[in-house]
C-alpha positions in Angstrom: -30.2 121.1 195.6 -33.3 119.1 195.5 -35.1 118.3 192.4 -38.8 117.5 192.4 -40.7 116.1 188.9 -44.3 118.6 188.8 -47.2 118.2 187.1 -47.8 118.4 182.9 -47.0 122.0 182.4 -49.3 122.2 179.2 -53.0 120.9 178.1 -53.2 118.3 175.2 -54.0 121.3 173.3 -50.8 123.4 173.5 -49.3 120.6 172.7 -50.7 120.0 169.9 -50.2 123.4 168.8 -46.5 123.7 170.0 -45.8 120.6 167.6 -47.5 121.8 164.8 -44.8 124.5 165.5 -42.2 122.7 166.1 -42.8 121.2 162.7 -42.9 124.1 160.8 -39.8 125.6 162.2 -37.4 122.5 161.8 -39.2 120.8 159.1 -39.4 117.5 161.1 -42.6 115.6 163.5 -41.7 116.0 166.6 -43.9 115.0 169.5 -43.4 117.5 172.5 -44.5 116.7 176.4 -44.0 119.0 179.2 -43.7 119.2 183.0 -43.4 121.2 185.6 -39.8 120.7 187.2 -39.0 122.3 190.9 -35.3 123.2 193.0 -35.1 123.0 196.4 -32.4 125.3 197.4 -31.3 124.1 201.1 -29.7 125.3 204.0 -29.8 122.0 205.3 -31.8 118.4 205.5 -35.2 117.7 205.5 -36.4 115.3 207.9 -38.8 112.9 206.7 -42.1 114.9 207.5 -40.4 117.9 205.9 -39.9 115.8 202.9 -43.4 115.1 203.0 -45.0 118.5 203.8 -42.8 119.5 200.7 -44.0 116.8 198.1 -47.5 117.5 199.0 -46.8 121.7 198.4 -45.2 121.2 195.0 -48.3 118.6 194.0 -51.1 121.3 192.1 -52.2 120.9 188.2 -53.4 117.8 186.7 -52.6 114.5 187.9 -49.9 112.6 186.6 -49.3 109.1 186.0 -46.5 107.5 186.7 -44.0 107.4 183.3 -40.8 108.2 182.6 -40.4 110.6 179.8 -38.6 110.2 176.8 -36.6 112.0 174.2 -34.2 114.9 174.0 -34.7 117.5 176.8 -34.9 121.0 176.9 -35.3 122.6 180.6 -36.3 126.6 180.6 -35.6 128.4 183.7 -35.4 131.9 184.7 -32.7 133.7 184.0 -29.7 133.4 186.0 -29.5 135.6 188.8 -33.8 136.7 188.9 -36.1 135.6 191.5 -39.7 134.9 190.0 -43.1 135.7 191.2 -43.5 132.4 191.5 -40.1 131.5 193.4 -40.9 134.4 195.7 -44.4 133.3 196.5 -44.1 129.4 196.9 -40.4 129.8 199.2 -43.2 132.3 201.3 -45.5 129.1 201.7 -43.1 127.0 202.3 -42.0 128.6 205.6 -45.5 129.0 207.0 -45.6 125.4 206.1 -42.6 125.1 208.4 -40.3 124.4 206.5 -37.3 126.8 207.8 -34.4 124.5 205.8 -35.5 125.5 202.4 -33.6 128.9 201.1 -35.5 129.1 198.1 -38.2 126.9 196.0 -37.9 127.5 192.0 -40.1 126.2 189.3 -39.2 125.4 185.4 -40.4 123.4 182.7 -38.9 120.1 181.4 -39.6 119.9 177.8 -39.0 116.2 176.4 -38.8 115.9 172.5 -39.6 113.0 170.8 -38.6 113.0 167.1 -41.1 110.8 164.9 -38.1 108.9 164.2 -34.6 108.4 164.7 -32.5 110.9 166.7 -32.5 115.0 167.2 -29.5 116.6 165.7 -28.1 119.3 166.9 -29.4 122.2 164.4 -32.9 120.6 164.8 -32.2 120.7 168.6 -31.1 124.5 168.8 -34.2 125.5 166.1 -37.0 123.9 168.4 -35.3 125.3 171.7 -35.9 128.9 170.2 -39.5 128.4 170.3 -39.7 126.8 173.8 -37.3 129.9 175.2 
């Protein structure tokens, strides 16, 4: 499986709000940031144009600079077993793209938790993954 970083999944605004709920639900700061994460289910290699055809597909949303993201991650994906709209739609494009290896293209969000200091413990962890699931 092939996994591709995305975009920022939310505006500056929702994040601000999703920490202001973070906050009240664990009683802690917590700075969130969020990005779009894709799965490249493959039936076999991509050549280096395929690769390429691929990266440019999965690049749509805001621009993103080049970081590396920090804190404790939580990753929300469909449910096991579902195919979404979007999975659907995007493996569709991705074959009139020409790109026959890929099976099936799936999209999720990365959420990255940074606490204002010191560590997340596991309550804190499990409280602010409720609200992101």
């Amino acid at each position: 499986m092939l996994v591709l970083r995305g975009a920022p999944a939310m505006s500056e605004f929702r994040l601000r709000k999703l920490a202001d709920r973070l906050r009240e639900r664990t009683g802690m700061p917590i700075q969130p940031y969020a990005e779009f994460i894709h799965f490249a289910q493959l039936s076999g290699e991509l050549n280096g144009d395929g690769q390429a055809v691929l990266e440019r597909l999965l690049r749509y949303g805001p621009s993103l600079p080049d970081h590396d993201p920090a804190g404790a991650l939580v990753l929300v994906v469909p449910r096991p077993g579902t195919i979404s709209p979007w999975s659907s739609k995007a493996t569709d494009i991705a074959h009139n793209c020409g790109l026959s290896a890929i099976r099936r293209l799936e999209r999720g969000v990365a959420y990255y938790l940074t606490p204002a200091s010191g560590g997340i413990d596991e309550r804190t962890l499990r409280e602010a993954s409720a609200i992101l699931h």
